[in-house]
KEKOLVO-123843 format. One record per residue (C-alpha): residue number from 1; y negated, z, x negated. Coordinates in nm, 2 decimals, decimal comma, padded with zeros to 4 digits. Layout:
BEGIN
node n:NUM	c2:Y	c3:Z	c1:X
...
//
This chain:
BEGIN
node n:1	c2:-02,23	c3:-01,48	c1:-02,98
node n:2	c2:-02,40	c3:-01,22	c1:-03,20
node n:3	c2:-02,15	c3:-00,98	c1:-03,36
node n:4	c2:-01,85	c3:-01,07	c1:-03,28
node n:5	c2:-01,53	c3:-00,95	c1:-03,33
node n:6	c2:-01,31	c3:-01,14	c1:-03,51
node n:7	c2:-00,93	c3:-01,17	c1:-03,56
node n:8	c2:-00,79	c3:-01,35	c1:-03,88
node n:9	c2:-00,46	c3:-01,46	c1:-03,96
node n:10	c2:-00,33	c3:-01,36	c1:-04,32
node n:11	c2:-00,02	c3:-01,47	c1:-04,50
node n:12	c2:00,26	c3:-01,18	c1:-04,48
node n:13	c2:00,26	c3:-01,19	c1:-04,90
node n:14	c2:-00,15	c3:-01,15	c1:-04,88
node n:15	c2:-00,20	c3:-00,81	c1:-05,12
node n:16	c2:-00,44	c3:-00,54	c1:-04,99
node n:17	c2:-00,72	c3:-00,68	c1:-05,21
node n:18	c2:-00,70	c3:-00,99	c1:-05,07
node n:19	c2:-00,68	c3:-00,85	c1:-04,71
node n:20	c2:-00,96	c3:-00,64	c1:-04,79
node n:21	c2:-01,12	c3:-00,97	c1:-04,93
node n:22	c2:-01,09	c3:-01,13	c1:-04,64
node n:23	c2:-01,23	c3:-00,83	c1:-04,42
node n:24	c2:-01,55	c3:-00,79	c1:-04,62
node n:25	c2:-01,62	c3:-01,17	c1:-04,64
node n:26	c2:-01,58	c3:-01,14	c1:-04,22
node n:27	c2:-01,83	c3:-00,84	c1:-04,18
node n:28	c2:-02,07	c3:-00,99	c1:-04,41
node n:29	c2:-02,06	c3:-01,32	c1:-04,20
node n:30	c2:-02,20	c3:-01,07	c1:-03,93
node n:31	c2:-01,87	c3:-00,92	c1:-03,75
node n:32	c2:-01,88	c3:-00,63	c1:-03,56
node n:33	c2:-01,53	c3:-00,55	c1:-03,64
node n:34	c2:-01,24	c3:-00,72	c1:-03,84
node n:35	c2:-00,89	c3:-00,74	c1:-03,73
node n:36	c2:-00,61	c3:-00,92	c1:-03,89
node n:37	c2:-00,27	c3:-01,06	c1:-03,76
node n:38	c2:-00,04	c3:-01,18	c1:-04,00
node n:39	c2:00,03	c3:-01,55	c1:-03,95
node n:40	c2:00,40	c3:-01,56	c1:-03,87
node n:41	c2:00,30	c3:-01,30	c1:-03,55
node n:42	c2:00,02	c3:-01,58	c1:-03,43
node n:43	c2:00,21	c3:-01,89	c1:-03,48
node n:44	c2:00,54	c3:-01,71	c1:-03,29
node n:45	c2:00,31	c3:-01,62	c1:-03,05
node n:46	c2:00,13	c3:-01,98	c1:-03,02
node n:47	c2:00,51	c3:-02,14	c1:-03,03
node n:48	c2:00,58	c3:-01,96	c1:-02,72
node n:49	c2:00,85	c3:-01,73	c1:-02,84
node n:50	c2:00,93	c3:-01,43	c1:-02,68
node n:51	c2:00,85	c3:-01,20	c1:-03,01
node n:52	c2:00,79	c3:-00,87	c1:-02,76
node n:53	c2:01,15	c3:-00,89	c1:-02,65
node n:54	c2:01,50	c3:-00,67	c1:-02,79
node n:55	c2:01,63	c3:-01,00	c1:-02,89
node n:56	c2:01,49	c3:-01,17	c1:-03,24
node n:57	c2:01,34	c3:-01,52	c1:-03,30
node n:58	c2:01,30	c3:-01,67	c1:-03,61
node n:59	c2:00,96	c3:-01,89	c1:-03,74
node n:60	c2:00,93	c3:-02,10	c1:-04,03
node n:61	c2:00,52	c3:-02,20	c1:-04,03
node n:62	c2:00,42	c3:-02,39	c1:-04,32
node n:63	c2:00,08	c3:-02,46	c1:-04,37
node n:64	c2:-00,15	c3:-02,58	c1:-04,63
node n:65	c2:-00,13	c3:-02,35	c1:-04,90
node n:66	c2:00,21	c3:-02,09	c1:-04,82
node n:67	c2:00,52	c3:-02,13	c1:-04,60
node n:68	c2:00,55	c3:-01,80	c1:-04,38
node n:69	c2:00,92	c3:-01,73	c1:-04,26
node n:70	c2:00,98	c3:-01,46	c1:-04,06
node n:71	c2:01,23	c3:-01,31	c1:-03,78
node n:72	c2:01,03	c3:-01,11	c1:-03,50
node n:73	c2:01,18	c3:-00,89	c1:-03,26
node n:74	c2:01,00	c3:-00,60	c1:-03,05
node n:75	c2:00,65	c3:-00,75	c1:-03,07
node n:76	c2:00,63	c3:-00,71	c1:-03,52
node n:77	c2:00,79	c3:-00,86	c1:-03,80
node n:78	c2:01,13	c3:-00,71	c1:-03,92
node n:79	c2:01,19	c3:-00,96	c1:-04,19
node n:80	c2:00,93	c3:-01,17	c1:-04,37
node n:81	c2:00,92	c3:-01,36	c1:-04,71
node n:82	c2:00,61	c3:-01,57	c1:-04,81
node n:83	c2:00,62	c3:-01,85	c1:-05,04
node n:84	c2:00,30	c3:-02,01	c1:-05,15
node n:85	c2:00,45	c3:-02,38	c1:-05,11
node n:86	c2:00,31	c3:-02,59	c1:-04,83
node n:87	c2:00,13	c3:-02,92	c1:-04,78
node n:88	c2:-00,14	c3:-02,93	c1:-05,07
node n:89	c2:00,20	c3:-02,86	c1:-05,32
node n:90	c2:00,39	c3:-03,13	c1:-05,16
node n:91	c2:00,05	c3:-03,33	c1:-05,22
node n:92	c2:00,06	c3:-03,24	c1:-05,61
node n:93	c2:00,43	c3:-03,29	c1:-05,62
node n:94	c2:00,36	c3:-03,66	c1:-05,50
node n:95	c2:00,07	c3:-03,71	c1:-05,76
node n:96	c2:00,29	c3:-03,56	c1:-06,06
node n:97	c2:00,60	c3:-03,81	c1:-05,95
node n:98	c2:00,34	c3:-04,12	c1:-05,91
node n:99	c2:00,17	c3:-04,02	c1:-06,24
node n:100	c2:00,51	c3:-03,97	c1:-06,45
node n:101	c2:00,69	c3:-04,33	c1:-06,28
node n:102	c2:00,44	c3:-04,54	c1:-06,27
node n:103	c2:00,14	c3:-04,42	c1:-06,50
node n:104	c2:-00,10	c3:-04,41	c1:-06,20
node n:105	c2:-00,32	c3:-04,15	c1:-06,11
node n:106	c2:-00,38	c3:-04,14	c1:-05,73
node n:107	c2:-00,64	c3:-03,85	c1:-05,55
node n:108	c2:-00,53	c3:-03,58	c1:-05,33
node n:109	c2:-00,63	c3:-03,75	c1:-05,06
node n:110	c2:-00,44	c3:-04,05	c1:-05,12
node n:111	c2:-00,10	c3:-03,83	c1:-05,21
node n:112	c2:-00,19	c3:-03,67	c1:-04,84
node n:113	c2:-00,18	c3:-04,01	c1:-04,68
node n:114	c2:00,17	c3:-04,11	c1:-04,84
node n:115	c2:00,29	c3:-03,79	c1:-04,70
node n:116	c2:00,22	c3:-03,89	c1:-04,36
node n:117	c2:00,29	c3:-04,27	c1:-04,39
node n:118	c2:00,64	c3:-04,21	c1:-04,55
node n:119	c2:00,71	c3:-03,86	c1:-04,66
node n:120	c2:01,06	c3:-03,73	c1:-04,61
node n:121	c2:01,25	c3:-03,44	c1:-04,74
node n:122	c2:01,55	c3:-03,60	c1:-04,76
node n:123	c2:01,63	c3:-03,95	c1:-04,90
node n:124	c2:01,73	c3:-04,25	c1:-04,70
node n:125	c2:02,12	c3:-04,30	c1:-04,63
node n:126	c2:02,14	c3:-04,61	c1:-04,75
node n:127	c2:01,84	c3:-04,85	c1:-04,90
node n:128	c2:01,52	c3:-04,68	c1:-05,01
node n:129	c2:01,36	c3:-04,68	c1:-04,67
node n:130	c2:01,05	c3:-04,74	c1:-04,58
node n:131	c2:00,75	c3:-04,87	c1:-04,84
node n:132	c2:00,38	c3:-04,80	c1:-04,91
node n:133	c2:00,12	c3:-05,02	c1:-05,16
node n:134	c2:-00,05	c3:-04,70	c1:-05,30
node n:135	c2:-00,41	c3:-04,82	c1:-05,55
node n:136	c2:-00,51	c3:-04,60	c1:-05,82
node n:137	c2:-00,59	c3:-04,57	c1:-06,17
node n:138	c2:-00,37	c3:-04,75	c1:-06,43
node n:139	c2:-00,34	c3:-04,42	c1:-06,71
node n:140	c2:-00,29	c3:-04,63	c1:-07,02
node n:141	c2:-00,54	c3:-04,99	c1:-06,96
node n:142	c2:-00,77	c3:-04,74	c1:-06,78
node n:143	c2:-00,80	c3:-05,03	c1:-06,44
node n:144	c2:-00,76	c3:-04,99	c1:-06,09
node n:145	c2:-00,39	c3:-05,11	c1:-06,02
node n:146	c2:-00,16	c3:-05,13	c1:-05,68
node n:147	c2:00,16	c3:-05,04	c1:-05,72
node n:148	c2:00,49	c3:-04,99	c1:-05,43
node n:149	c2:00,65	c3:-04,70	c1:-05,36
node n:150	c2:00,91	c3:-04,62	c1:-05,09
node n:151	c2:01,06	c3:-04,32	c1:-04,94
node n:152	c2:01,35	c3:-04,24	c1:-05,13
node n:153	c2:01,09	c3:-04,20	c1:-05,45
node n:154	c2:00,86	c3:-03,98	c1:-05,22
node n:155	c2:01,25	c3:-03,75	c1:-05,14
node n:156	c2:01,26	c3:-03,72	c1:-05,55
node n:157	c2:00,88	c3:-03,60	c1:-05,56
node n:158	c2:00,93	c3:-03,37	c1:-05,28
node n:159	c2:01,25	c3:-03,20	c1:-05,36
node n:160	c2:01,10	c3:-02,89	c1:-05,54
node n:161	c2:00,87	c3:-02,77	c1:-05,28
node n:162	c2:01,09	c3:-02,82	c1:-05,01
node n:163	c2:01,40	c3:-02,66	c1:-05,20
node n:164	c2:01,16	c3:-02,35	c1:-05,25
node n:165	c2:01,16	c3:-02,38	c1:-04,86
node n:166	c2:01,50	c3:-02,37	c1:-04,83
node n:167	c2:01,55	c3:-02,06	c1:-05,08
node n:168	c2:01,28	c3:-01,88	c1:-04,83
node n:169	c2:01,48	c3:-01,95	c1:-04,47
node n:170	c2:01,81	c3:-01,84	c1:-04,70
node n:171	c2:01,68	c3:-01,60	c1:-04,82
node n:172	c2:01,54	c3:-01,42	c1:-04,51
node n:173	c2:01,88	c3:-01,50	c1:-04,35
node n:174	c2:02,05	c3:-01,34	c1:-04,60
node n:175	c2:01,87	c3:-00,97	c1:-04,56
node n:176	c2:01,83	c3:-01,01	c1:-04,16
node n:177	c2:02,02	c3:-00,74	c1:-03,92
node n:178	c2:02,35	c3:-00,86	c1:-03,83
node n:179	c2:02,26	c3:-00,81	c1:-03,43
node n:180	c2:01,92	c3:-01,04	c1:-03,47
node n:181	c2:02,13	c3:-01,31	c1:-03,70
node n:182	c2:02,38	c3:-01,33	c1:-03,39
node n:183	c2:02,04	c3:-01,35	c1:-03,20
node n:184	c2:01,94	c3:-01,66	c1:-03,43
node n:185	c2:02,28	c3:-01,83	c1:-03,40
node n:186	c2:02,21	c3:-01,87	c1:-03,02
node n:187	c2:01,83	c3:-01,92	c1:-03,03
node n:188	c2:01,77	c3:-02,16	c1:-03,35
node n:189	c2:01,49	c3:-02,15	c1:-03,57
node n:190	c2:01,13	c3:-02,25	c1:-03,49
node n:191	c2:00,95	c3:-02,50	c1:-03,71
node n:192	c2:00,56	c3:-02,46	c1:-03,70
node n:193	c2:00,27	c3:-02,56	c1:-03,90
node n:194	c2:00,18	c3:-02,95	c1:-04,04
node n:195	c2:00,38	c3:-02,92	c1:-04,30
node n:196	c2:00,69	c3:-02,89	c1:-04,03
node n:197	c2:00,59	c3:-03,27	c1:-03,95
node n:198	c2:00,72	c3:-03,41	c1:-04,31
node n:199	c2:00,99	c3:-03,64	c1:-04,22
node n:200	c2:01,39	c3:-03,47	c1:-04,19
node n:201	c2:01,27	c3:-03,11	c1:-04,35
node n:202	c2:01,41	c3:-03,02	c1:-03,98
node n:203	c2:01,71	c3:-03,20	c1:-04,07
node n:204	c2:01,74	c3:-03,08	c1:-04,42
node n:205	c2:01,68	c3:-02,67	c1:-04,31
node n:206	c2:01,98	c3:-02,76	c1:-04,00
node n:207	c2:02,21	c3:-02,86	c1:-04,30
node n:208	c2:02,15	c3:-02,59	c1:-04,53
node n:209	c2:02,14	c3:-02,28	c1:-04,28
node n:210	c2:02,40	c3:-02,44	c1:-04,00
node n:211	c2:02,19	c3:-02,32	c1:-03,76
node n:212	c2:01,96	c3:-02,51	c1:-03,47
node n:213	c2:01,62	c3:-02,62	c1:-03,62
node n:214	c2:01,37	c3:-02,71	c1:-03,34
node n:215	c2:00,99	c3:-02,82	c1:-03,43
node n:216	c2:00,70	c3:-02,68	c1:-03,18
node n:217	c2:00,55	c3:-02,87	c1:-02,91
node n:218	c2:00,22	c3:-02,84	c1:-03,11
node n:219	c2:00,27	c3:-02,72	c1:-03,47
node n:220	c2:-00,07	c3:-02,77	c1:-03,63
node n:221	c2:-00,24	c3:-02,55	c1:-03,33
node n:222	c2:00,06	c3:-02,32	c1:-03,31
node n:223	c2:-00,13	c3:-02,05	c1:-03,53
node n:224	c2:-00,46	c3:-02,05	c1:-03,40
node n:225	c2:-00,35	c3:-02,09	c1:-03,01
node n:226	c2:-00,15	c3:-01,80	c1:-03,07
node n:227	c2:-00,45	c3:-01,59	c1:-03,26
node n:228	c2:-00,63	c3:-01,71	c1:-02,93
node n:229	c2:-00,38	c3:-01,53	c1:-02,74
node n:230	c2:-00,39	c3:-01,20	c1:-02,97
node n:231	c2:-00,73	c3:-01,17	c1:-02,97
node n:232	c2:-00,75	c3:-01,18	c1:-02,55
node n:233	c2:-00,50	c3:-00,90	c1:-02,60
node n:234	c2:-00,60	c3:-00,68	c1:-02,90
//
């Protein structure tokens, strides 16, 4: 399709030079016009939420490079706080820990593929759970070495980022409109994005808030399903 118009999702913490940024880079790709949605709107949207309603819902999307939480009511955002903490910092989180414990340097790729196989935000109840032989480079002879890992040492690595997750669902909370907090009492909050797939962060948000935590039917195409859905609608 030749000059098209385009919608793109930005982080609710983007600055006007960015957006602007991300506007020019779009018309210079050949865009007839530019529109952008700001990404806790798209993945609300994409969850299934019912953001045009009186009554407010509350989204936590974490993606790759910031965590978007937000509580929607009336078809916009009425409280927002962007972190830039999502799945590439757990990835260096995981690198730092394995580099510091056991002098091995492992590639982001690897780091992702622990996440999956057995990253968890919170550690085991009892035993260290389950455990991964990770190979990388040994820091000190310089050789390729294997070494075991389990899941309570990938909790340890973790707890930053996801305690700066935490802070930003608190934190929003704590500044939300008493009538849309009774709203999100009732309702729960909504979980999107692949970073929403690490292991007990649902868990871990349920403790700290007391409030139900539910993950989307289809986090990692929550955002762009629902940037589908804005753009038939502009």
């Amino acid at each position: 399709l030749a000059n098209p118009r385009i919608l793109i999702c930005v982080p609710t913490g983007s600055t006007p030079v960015e957006r602007k940024a991300i506007q020019d880079s779009a018309l210079a790709a050949g865009a007839r016009k530019v529109n952008l949605i700001e990404e806790p709107i798209a993945a609300a949207v994409g969850a299934g939420l019912p953001i045009s309603e009186a009554t407010g819902s509350m989204v936590v999307d974490i993606g790759g490079g910031t965590t978007e939480v937000a509580l929607l009511a009336l078809g916009g955002i009425v409280h927002a706080h962007s972190v830039r903490v999502g799945g590439d910092a757990m990835d260096t989180a995981i690198i730092n820990y394995i580099r510091r414990s056991h002098n091995l340097l492992v590639g982001e790729s690897s780091a992702e593929r622990i996440k999956k196989a057995i990253g968890v935000a919170a550690a085991p109840s009892s035993g260290d759970g389950k455990v991964l032989h990770i190979k990388g480079r040994d820091l000190l002879k310089g050789v390729p070495k294997e070494v075991v890992i389990n899941q309570r040492q990938i909790a340890d690595a973790l707890e930053e980022p996801v305690q700066a997750i935490i802070e930003a669902v608190t934190s929003t909370l704590e500044n939300s409109d008493p009538e849309l907090a009774a709203d999100i009492v009732d309702k729960g909050i909504v979980l999107t994005g692949g970073g929403s797939l690490l292991g007990e962060l649902d868990q871990v948000i349920r403790d700290a808030t007391g409030l139900p935590v539910s993950i989307a039917d289809d986090p990692l195409s929550c955002v762009v399903q629902g940037t589908g859905k804005c753009a038939e609608n502009l």
